[in-house]
C-alpha positions in Angstrom: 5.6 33.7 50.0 5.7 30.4 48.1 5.6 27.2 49.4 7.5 24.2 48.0 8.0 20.6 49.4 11.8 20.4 49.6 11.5 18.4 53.4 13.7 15.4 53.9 12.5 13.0 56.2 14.7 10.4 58.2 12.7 8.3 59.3 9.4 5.4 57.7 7.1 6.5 60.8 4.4 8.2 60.1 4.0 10.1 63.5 7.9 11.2 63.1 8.2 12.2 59.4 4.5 12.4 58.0 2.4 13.0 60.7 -0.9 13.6 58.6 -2.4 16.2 61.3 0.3 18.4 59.9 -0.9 18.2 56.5 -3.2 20.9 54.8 -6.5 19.7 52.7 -4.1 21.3 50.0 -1.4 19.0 50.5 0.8 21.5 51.8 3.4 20.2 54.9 3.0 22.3 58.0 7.0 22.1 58.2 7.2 23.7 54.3 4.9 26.6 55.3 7.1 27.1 58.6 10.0 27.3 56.3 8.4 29.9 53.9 7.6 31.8 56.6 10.2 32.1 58.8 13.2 32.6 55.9 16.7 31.0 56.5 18.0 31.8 59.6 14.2 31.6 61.6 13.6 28.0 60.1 17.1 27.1 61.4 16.3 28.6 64.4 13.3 27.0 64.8 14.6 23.5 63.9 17.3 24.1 66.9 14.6 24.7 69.4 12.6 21.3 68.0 15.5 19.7 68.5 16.1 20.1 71.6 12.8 19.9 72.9 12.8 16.5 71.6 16.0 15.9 73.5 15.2 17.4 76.8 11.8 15.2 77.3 13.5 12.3 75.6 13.1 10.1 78.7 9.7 11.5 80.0 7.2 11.9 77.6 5.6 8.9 75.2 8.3 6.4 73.2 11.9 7.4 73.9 12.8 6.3 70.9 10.3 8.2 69.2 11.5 11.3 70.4 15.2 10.3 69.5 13.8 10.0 65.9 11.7 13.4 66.4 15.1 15.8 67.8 16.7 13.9 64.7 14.3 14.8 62.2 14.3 17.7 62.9 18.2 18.2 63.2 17.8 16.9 59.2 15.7 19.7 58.5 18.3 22.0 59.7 21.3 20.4 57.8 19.2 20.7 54.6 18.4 24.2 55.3 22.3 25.2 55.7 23.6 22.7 52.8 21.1 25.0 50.5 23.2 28.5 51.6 26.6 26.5 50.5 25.3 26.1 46.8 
């Protein structure tokens, strides 16, 4: 399994795109190991189910608009993942 940084990230905040507890001492980003783990259609799959858990506690938990920025980071991660099976 290799691991390679090919995230987008929509938003400057750290806590949305770069949040460093999701960071390995070897630099590695917790959403890139997810991704070579999980193949294709998991990390889509997972990336739906972030998304809407972001959207479902939009309103209740923390900064709304954090969470807004959270469902649609991780809706970006999705798109990048299918634009890669069109090429």
């Amino acid at each position: 399994m290799k691991i390679t940084s090919e995230t987008r990230y929509v938003s400057e905040d750290s806590l949305v795109s770069h949040p460093s507890h999701y960071k390995s001492e070897d630099d590695i980003e917790c959403i890139d190991a997810i991704r070579a783990m999980l193949g294709h259609d998991g990390f889509i799959a997972f990336c739906r189910g972030s998304t809407f858990k972001y959207v479902w506690r939009l309103l209740g938990k923390n900064d709304p608009v954090q969470n807004a920025q959270k469902a649609q980071q991780f809706l970006s991660f999705a798109i990048a993942e299918l634009e890669k099976q069109k090429k």
